[in-house]
C-alpha positions in Angstrom: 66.4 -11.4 13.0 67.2 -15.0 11.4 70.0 -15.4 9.3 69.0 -17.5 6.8 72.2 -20.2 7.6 70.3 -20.5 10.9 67.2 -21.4 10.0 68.6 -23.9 7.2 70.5 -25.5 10.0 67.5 -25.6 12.2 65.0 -26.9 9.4 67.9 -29.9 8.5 67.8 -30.5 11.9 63.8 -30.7 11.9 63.4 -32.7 9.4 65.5 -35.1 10.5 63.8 -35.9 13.3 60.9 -38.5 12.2 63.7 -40.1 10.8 65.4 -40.5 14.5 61.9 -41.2 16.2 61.2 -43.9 13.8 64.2 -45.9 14.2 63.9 -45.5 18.2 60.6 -46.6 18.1 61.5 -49.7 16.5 63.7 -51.1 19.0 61.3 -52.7 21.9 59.2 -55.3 21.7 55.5 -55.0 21.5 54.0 -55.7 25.5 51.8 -58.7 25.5 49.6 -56.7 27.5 49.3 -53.6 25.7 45.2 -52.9 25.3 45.8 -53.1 21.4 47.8 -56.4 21.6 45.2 -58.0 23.8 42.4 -56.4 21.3 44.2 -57.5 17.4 44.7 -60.8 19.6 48.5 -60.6 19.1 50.0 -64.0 19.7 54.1 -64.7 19.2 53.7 -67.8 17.6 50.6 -68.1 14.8 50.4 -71.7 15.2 48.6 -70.7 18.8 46.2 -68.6 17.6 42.8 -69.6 15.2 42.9 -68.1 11.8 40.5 -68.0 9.5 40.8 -67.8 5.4 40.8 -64.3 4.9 41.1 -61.9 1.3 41.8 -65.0 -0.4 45.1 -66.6 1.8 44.6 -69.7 4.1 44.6 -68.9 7.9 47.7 -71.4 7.6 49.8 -69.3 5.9 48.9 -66.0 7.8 51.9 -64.7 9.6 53.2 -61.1 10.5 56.4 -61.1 8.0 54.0 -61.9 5.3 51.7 -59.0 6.4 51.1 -55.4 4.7 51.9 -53.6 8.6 55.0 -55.7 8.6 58.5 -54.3 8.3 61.3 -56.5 8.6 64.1 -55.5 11.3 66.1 -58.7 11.5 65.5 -62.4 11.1 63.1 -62.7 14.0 61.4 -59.5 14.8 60.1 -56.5 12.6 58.4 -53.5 13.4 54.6 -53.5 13.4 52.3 -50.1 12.1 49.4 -51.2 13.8 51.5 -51.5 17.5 53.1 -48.1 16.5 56.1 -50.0 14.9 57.0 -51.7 17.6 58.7 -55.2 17.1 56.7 -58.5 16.7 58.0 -61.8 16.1 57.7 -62.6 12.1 55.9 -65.8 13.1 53.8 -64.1 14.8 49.7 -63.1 13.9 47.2 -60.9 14.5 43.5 -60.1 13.3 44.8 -56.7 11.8 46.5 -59.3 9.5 46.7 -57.9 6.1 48.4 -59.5 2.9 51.2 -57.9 1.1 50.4 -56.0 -1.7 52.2 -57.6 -5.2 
């Protein structure tokens, strides 16, 4: 039988775990030639790649720190949703590109 100290240890300890995932998962960059990179035509530096106007914002002014799937991580690099929060440079674009919501 489970004493109930037991299992609120063990559901803390459960819950705490996304938590510990996410932050691990944010910690490597995104592989240039990961099959979803290549696909969202990921590039490091938006400048490379051809944008298009898109929900109302210039190509020009499309970058991944500026995007909905963006999450900041330091002044360079942020964690992307659509790579599975991996890093991607802030300068960075993709055609997942999504504005922020105000």
């Amino acid at each position: 039988m489970i004493k109930r100290r037991n299992l609120l240890k063990s559901a803390t300890a459960l819950a705490a775990l996304p938590l510990i995932a996410s932050t691990a998962r944010a910690s490597t960059p995104v592989s240039l030639t990961d099959p979803a990179v290549v696909a969202l035509k990921y590039v490091e530096d938006a400048t490379d790649a051809t944008r298009v106007d898109k929900m109302g914002f210039k190509g020009n002014a499309q970058i991944c720190s500026n995007c909905r799937f963006y999450a900041k991580t330091d002044a360079v690099w942020g964690g992307c949703a659509l790579f599975q929060n991996k890093l991607v440079k802030g300068e960075g674009w993709c055609n997942g590109w999504v504005p922020l919501a105000n």
